[in-house]
C-alpha positions as CSV (number, residue, x, y, z in Angstrom):
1,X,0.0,0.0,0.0
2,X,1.4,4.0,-1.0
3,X,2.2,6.3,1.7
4,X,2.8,9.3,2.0
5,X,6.1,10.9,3.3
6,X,6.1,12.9,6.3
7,X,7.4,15.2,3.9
8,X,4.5,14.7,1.1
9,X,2.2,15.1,4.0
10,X,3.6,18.4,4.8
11,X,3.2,19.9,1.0
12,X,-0.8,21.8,0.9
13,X,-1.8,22.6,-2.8
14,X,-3.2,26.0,-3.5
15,X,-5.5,27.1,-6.0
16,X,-6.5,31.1,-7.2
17,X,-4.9,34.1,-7.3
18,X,-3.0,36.1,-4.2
19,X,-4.0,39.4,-3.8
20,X,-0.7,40.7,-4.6
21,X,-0.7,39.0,-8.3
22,X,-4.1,40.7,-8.9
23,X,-2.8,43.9,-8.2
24,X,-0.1,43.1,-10.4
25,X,-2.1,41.8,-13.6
26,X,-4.6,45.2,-12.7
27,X,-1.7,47.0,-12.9
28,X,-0.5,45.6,-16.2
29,X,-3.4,46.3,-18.2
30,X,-3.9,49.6,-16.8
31,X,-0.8,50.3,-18.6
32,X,-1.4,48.6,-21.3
33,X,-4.7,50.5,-21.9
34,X,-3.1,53.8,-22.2
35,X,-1.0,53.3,-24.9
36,X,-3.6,51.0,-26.7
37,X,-6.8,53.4,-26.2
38,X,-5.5,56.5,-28.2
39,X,-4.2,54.2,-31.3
40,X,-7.9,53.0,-30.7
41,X,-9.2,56.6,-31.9
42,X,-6.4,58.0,-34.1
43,X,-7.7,54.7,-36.3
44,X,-10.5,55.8,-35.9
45,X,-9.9,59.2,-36.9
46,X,-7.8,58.3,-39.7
47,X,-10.7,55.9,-41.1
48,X,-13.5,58.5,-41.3
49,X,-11.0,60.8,-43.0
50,X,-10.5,57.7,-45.5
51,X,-14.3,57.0,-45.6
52,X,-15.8,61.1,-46.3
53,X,-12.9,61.3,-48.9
54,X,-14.7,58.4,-50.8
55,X,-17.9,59.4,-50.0
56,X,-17.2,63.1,-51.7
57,X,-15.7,61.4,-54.8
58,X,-17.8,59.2,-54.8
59,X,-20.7,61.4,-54.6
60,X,-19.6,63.6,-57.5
61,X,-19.0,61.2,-59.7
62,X,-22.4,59.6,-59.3
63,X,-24.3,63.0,-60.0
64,X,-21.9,63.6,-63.2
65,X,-23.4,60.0,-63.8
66,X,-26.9,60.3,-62.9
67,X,-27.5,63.9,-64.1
68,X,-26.3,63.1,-67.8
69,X,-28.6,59.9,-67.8
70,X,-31.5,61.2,-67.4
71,X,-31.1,64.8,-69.0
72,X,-31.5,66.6,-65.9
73,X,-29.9,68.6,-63.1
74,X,-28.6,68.1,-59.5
75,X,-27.2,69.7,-56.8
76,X,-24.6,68.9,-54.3
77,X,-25.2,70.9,-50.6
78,X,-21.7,71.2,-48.8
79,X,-21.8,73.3,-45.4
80,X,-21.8,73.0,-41.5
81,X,-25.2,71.9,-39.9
82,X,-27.0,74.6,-38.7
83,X,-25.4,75.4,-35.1
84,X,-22.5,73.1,-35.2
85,X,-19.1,72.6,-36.6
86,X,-20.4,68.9,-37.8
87,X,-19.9,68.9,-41.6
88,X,-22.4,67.9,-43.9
89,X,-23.0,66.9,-47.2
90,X,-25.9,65.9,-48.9
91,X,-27.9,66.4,-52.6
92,X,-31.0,66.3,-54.6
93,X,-31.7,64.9,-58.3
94,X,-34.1,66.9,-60.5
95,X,-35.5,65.4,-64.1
96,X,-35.8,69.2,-65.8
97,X,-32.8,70.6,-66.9
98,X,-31.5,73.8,-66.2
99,X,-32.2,76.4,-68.9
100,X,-28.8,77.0,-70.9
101,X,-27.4,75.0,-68.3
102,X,-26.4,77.8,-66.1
103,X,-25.8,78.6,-62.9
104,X,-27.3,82.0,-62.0
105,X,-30.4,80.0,-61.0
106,X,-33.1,77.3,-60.5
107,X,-35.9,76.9,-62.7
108,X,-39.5,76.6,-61.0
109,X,-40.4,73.6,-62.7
110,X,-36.8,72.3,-61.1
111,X,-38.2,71.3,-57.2
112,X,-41.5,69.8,-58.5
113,X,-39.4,67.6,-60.9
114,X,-37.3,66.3,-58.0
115,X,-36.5,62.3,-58.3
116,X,-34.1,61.6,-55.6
117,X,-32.5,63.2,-52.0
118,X,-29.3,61.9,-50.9
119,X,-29.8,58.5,-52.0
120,X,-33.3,58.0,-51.3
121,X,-36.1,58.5,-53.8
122,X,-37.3,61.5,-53.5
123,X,-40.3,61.8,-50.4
124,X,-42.0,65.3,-51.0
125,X,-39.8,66.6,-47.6
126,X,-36.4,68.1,-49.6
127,X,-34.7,66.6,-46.2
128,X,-31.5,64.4,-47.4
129,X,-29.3,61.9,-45.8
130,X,-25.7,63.3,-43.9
131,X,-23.7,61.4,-46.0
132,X,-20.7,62.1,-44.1
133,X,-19.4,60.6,-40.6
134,X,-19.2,63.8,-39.0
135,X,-16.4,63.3,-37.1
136,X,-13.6,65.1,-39.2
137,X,-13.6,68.0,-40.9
138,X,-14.5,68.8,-43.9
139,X,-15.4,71.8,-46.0
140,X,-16.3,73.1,-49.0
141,X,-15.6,76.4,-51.4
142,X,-18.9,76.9,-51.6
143,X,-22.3,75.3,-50.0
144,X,-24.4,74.8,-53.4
145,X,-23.2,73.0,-57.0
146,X,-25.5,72.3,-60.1
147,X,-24.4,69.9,-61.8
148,X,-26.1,70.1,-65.3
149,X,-26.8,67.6,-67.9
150,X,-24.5,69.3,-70.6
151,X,-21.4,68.4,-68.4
152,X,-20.5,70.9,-66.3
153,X,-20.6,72.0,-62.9
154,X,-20.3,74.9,-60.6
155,X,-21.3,77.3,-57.5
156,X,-24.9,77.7,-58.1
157,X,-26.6,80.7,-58.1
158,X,-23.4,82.8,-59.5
159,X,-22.9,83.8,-62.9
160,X,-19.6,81.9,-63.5
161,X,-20.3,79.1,-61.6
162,X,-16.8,78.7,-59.9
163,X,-15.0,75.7,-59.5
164,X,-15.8,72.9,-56.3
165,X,-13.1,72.6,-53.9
166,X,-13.3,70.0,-50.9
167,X,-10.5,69.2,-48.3
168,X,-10.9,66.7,-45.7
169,X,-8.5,66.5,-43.0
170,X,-8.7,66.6,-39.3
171,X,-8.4,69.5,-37.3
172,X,-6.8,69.8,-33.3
173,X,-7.9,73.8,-31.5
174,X,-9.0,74.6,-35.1
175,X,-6.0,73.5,-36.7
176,X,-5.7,70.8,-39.3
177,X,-3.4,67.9,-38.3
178,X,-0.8,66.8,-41.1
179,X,1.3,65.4,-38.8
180,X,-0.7,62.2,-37.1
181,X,-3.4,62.4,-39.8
182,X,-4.2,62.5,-43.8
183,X,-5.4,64.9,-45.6
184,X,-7.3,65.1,-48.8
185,X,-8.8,68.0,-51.6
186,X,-11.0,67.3,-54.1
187,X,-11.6,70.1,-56.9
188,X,-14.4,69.7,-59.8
189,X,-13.5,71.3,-63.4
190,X,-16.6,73.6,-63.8
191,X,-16.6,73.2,-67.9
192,X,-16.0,68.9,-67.6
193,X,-16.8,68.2,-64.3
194,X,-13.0,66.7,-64.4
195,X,-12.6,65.6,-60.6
196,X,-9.0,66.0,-59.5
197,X,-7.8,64.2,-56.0
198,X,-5.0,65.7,-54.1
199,X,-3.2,64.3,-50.8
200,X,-1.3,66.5,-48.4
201,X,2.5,65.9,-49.2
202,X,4.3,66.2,-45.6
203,X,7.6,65.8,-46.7
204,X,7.2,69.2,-49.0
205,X,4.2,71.1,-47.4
206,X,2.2,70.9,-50.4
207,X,-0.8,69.1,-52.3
208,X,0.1,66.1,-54.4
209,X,-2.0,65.2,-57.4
210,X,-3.3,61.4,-56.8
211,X,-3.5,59.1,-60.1
């Protein structure tokens, strides 16, 4: 028959944690934490500077698009929301094109010919979508673009129509961030619509022309 050793006997297993290694693991992940928490949110700051970049290109494109095929007009709305610094961007689709395709102003028949808001058929409310994140900055030359079915675009309700221009880019005490963050302008030829991408270059302080 096995015995134990007066030794063996004198051996007591122990199960859990001490207080002091608790301490020690708390300790450890509090530290851990504050260097993983802000690369948490500068990703997440630099991805909604990614995502409203596509969104804005992407958004022109599809009224250059949209506005040819069906031999109408649109119009892009670019400004702050009303009270806030929160950026927004939104548009609306009309079927009747704009007399001469200019830009001085809106026909009548152009709001009851209305087909879409911001991705949405149109619902009789002119209300459209945020398509934006809101949670970087981004702004615009000027708040309101026609773009007209004869292919080309500009600041409505002038008589030149002047040229889009978009940056997004993120901004610390009112001042954009280059440094820890991208940046992006987007500019619309006003006679082909032609949309240009630019990047902030850090290494010489200037825009670079993406392919």
């Amino acid at each position: 028959m096995f015995q134990f050793s007066s030794k063996d006997k004198g051996l007591k297993r122990q199960f859990g944690f001490t207080l002091l290694e608790l301490l020690v693991v708390i300790g450890i992940l509090g530290v851990s934490a504050g260097f993983i928490y802000p690369e948490i949110g500068k990703w997440k700051t630099k991805r909604n500077i990614e995502q409203d970049f596509n969104t804005v290109v992407s958004t022109i494109n599809y009224l250059k698009i949209k506005t040819k095929a069906i031999n109408g007009s649109s119009r892009l709305y670019c400004a702050k929301v009303y009270g806030t610094d929160n950026p927004l961007l939104s548009y609306e689709i009309s079927l009747h094109r704009n007399t001469g395709d200019s830009f001085l102003t809106l026909d009548p028949e152009w709001s009851s010919n209305k087909i879409e808001v911001s991705g949405a058929k149109f619902d009789g409310t002119g209300v459209g979508k945020n398509l934006l994140t809101g949670k970087v900055n981004v702004e615009c030359s000027h708040g309101h673009t026609l773009f007209n079915a004869g292919g080309n675009a500009g600041k409505l309700w002038s008589v030149l129509g002047d040229a889009l221009e978009v940056t997004i880019n993120y901004k610390v005490s009112g001042v954009a961030d280059y440094v820890n963050y991208n940046a992006y302008k987007v500019k619309v030829n006003t006679a082909t619509t032609f949309v240009q991408k630019y990047k902030w270059d850090l290494a010489t302080g200037d825009w670079r022309e993406l392919n």
